[in-house]
Phi, psi and omega in degrees: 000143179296158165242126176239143186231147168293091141016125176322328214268329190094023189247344182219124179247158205249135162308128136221165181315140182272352196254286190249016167087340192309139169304128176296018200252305181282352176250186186280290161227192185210106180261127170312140162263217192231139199062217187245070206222108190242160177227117218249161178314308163324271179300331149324337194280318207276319182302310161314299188309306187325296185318306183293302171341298190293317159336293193286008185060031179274000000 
């Protein structure tokens, strides 16, 4: 499940990937689901190749 945390300063908050944890400071992008489901580029990549694997019969 995504997390949002406060900022050092307390003024901002920040997302992370509901998958592999990374902060939206460390990935590229953070893209929203429904609810509070976020998904990072990083993961999106990874999900694509699986996906393209399974296609090919790997």
């Amino acid at each position: 499940m995504a997390t949002k945390s406060r900022g050092g300063s307390g003024n901002k908050v920040s997302y992370d990937c509901s998958f592999c944890g990374k902060n939206q400071d460390q990935v590229r992008r953070l893209s929203a689901g429904p609810g509070a489901v976020y998904i990072c580029n990083e993961c999106v990549e990874l999900c694509r190749e699986i996906v393209q694997e399974d296609d090919s019969g790997g």
